[in-house]
C-alpha atoms as one frame of an Amber mdcrd trajectory, in Angstrom:
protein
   0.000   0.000   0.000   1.350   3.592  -1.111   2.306   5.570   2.256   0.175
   8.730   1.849   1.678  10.236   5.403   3.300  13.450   4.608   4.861  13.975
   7.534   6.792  10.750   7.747  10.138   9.013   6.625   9.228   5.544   6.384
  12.960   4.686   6.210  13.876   6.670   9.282  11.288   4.754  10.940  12.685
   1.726   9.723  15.969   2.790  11.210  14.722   3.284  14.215  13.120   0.036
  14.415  16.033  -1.466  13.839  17.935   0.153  16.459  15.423  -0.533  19.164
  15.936  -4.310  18.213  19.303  -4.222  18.568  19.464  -1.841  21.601  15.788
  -3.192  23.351  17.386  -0.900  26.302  17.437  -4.119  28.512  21.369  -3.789
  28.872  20.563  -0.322  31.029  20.485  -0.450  34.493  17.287   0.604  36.324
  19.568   3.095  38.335  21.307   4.725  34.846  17.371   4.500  33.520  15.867
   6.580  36.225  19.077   9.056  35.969  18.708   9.487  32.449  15.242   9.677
  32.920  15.361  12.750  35.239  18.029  14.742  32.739  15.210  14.785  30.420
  11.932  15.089  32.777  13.654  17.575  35.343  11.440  20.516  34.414   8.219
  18.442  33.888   5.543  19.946  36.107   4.144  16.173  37.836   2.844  18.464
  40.239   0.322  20.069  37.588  -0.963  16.871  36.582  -4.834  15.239  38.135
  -5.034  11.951  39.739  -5.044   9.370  37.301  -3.583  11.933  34.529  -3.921
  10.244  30.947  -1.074  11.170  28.316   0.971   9.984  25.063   4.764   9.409
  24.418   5.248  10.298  21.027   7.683   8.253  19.287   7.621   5.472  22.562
  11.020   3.319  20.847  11.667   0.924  23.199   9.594   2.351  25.797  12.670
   3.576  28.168  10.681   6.255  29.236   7.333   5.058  29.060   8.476   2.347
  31.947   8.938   5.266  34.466   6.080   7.448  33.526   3.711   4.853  33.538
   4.104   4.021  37.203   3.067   7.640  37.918   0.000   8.354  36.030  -3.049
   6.651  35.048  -3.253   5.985  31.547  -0.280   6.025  29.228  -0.363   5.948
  25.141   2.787   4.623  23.505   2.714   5.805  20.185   5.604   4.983  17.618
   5.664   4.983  13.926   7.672   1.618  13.325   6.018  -1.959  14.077   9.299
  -3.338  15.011  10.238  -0.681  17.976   6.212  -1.091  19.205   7.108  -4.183
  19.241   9.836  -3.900  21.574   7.646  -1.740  23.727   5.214  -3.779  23.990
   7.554  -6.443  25.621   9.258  -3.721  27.438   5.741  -2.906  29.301   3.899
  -6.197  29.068   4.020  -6.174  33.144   2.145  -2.211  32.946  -1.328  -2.642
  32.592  -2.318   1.144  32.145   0.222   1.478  29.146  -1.949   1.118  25.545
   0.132   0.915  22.340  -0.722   2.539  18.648   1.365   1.896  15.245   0.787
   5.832  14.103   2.681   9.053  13.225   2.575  11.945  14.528   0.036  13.647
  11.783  -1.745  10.374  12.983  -2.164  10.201  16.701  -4.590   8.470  17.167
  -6.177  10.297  19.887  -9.212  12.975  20.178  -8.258  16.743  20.199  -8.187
  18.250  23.425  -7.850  14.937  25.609  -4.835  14.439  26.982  -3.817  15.680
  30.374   0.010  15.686  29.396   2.114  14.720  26.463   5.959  13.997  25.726
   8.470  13.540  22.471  11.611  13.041  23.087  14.582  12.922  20.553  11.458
  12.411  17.834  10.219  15.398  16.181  14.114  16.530  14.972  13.569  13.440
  12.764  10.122  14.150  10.754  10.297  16.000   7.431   8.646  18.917   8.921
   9.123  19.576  12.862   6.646  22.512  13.343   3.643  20.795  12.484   4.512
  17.789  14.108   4.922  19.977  17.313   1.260  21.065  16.482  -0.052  17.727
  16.002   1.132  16.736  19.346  -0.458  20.066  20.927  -3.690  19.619  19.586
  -4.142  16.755  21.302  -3.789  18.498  24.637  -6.048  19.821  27.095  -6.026
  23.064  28.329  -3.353  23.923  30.941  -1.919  20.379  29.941   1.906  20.598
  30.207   4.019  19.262  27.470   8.080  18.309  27.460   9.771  18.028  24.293
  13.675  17.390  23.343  14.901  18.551  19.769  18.391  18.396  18.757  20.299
  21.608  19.352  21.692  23.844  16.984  25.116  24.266  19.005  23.560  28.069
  19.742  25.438  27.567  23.544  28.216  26.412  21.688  32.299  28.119  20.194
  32.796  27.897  16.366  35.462  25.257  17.264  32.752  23.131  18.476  30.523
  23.568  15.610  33.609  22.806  13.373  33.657  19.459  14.752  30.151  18.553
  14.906  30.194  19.322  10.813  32.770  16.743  10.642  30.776  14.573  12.280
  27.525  15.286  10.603  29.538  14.798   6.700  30.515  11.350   8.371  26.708
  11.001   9.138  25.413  11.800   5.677  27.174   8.238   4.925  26.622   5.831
   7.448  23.178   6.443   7.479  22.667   5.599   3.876  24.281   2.154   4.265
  22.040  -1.050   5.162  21.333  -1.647   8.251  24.606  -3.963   8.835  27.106
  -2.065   8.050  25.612   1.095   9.765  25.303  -0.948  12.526  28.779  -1.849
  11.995  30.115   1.500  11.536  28.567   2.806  14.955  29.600   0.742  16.821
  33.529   1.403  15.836  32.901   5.199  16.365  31.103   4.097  19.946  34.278
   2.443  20.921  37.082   4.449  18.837  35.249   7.731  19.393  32.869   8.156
  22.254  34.644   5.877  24.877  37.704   7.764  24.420  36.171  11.011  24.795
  33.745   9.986  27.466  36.112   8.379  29.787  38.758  11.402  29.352  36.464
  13.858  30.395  35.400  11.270  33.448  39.042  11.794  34.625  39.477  15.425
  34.187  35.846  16.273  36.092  37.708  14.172  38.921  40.312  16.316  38.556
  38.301  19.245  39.329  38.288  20.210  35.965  35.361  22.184  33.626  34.790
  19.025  31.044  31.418  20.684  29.554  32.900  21.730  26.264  34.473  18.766
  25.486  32.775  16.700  22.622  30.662  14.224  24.283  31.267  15.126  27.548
  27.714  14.252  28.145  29.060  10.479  28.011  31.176  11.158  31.002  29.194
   9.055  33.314  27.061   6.856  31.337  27.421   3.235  30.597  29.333   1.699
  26.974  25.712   0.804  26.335  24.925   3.989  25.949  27.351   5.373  24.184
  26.652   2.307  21.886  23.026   3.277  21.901  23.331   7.000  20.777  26.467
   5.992  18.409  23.882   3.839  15.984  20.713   6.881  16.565  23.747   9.628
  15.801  25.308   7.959  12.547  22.059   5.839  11.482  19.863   8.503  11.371
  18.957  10.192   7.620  16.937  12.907   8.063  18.384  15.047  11.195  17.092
  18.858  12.048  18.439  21.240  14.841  17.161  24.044  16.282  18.495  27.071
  18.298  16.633  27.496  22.202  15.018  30.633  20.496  13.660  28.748  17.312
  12.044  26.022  19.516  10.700  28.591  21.617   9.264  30.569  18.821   7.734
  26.851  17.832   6.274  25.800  20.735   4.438  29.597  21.249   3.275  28.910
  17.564   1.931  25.479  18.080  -0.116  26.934  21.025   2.309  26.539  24.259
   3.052  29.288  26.425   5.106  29.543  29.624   7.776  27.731  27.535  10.938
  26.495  30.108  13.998  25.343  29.013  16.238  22.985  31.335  19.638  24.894
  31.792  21.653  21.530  31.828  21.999  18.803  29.178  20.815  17.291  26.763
  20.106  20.623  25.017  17.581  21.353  24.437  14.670  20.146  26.602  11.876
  22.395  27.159   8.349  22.161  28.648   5.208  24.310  27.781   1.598  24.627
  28.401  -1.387  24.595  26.508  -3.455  27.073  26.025
């Protein structure tokens, strides 16, 4: 059947679904999990939500985050675009009775306008053909005063021209891997998780021991995390085709547009997270 979803590449999708089976996210610790977990949710308002609060997770993967946030509220939709990562969420939640699961985009949640009492995408919308009005199809679904937290890739905005140097290194290196098959992108991450980001990681792991500033050091983020991880991020980094970034003021300027206001930002990283409320 001929894919009439505009806002949707079907082979991104695929890519992800690939990833998610290779990296189901059962090699993470529950401890790194929940850490990870707070990086990205540390500005969600949980206090704002009702008893038994019912929300989506837009682009669900594996369902990393969907096992945390499901143990707080009362009804949780896992949406994802690729069978093959719903698949994985499904086994990922099969002991969370409150979670339900739908095979949709984002210009096709499959959920009424105005009835959610909170909503999240995270590390999704950066990877549809057009960003904005995937941010709006996610709003709309939204009840008034409903908070929603989204992360989009940044646009190195916080960031010297050194830095930015590098990262278009990286991203020409990117433009190739992710056109291979999935083996040999695989393949190909994996050697820059263990040749590139371990190095890296681990260096600046010494030097913040040392009392040293380590936050503009390429992948300093890494610092503390586990080899999974870094073998995680290395295959969504250089397996990825379509990739968009944003400065904090564009995604700002986004969000207000898509019908958010009291748009916060998290000051730490990943960059950049930021949480909004409906109108």
């Amino acid at each position: 059947m001929q894919n009439t979803q505009t806002n949707l590449d079907q082979k991104v999708a695929d890519g992800f679904g690939d990833e998610w089976s290779r990296f189901d996210q059962t090699g993470l610790s529950t401890r790194e999990r929940e850490d990870i977990f707070n990086e990205y949710f540390a500005i969600f308002p949980w206090d704002k939500l009702p008893a038994q609060a019912v929300g989506f997770d837009l682009g669900c993967g594996s369902g990393r985050w969907a096992q945390v946030v499901s143990t707080r509220v009362g009804t949780l939709h896992c949406i994802d675009a690729s069978d093959a990562a719903l698949a994985v969420a499904r086994r990922n939640l099969s002991t969370q009775s409150n979670c339900q699961f739908h095979h949709a985009s984002v210009e096709a949640i499959p959920l009424a306008d105005g009835s959610a009492d909170f909503g999240y995408s995270l590390g999704v919308l950066h990877h549809v053909p057009d960003t904005m009005a995937g941010l709006k199809s996610c709003v709309a679904k939204l009840k008034p005063g409903a908070p929603f937290l989204v992360y989009l890739y940044y646009r190195f905005d916080n960031r010297p021209l050194w830095f930015r140097a590098i990262w278009g290194l990286s991203d020409g290196l990117r433009r190739v891997t992710s056109k291979l098959p999935h083996g040999p992108r695989y393949l190909c991450s994996q050697v820059l998780a263990g040749l590139v980001y371990w190095p890296l990681a681990r260096g600046a792991n010494l030097l913040s021991k040392l009392g040293l500033r380590t936050d503009t050091i390429p992948l300093s983020y890494y610092k503390d995390k586990s080899f999974y991880v870094m073998r995680t991020d290395a295959l969504d980094r250089f397996g990825t085709r379509l990739e968009q970034r944003f400065t904090r003021l564009e995604i700002k300027h986004m969000m207000e547009a898509a019908g958010l206001r009291d748009v916060t930002f998290s000051p730490d990283t990943p960059h950049w997270c930021a949480v909004g409320i409906k109108n």
